[in-house]
C-alpha positions as a Markdown table, in Angstrom:
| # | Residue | x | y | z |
|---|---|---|---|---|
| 1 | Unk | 49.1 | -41.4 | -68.0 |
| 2 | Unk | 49.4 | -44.3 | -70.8 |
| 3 | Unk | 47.6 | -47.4 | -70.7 |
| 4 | Unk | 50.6 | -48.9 | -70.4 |
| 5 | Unk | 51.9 | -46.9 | -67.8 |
| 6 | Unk | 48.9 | -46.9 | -65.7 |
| 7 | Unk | 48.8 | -51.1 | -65.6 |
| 8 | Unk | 52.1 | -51.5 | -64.6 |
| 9 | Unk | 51.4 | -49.2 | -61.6 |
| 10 | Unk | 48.5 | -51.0 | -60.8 |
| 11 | Unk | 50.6 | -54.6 | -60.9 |
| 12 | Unk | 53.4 | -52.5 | -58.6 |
| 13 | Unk | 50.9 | -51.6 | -56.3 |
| 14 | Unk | 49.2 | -55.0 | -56.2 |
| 15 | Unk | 52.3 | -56.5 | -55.3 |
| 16 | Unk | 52.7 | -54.2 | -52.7 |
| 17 | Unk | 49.5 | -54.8 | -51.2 |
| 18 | Unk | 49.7 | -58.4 | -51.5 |
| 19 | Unk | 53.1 | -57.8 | -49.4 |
| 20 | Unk | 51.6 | -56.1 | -46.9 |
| 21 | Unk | 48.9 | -58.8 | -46.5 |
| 22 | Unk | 51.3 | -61.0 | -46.0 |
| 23 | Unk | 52.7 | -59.4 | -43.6 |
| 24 | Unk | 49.6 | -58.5 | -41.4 |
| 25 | Unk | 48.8 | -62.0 | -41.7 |
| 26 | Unk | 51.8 | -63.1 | -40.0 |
| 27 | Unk | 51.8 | -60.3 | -37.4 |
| 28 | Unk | 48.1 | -61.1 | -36.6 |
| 29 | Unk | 48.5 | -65.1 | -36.5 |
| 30 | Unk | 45.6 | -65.0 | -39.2 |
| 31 | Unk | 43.7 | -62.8 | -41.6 |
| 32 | Unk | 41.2 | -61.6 | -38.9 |
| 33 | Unk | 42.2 | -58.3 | -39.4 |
| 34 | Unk | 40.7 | -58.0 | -42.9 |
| 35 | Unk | 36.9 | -58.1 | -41.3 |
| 36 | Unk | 37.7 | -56.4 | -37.9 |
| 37 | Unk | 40.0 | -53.9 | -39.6 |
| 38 | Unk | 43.2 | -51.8 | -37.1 |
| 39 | Unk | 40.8 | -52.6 | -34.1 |
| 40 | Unk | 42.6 | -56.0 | -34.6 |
| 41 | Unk | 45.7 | -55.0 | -33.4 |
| 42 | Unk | 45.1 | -53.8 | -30.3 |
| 43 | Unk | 44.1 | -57.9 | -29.0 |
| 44 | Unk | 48.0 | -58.3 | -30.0 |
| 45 | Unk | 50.5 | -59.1 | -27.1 |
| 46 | Unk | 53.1 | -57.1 | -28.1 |
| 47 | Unk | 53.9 | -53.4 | -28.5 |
| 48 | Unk | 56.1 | -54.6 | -31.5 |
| 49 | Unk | 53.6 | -56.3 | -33.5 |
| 50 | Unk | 51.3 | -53.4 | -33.3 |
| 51 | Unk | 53.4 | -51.1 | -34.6 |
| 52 | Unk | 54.0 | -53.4 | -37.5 |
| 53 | Unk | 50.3 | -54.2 | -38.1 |
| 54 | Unk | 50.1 | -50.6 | -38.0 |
| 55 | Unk | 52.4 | -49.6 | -40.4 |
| 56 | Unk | 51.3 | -52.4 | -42.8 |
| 57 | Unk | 47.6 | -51.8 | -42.4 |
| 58 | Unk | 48.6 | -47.9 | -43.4 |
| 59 | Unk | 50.4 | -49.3 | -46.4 |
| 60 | Unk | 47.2 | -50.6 | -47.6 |
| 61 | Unk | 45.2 | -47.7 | -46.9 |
| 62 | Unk | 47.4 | -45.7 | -49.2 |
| 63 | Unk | 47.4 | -48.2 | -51.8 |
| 64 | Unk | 44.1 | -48.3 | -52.1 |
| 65 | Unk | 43.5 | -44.6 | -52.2 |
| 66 | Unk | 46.1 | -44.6 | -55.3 |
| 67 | Unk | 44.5 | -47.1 | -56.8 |
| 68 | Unk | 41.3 | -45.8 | -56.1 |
| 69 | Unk | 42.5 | -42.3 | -58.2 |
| 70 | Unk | 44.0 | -43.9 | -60.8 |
């Protein structure tokens, strides 16, 4: 992979992590969940907002295993 090639992915995947941050910070009511990790998400009150937290919190995992192999 270029130079080139291989920044741009890592901006893309930035601004997909920063995304999901976001995201897990709104679910969560704070960023919390950065030190205490998916253990977090079980404290939440709703079945909804776990899922979410979930989903975005495995977002993040993958990113950073691409980003990790880049």
């Amino acid at each position: 992979m270029s130079v080139s090639k291989s920044k741009n992915l890592e901006r893309k995947l930035d601004i997909f992590a920063k995304e999901a941050k976001n995201e897990l910070n709104n679910v969560c009511g704070s960023s919390l969940w950065e030190s205490l990790g998916f253990v977090f998400f079980d404290q939440l009150d709703d079945s909804e907002k776990i899922a979410k937290a979930n989903f975005y919190y495995g977002q993040l995992q993958i990113i950073n295993e691409i980003k990790f192999s880049i």
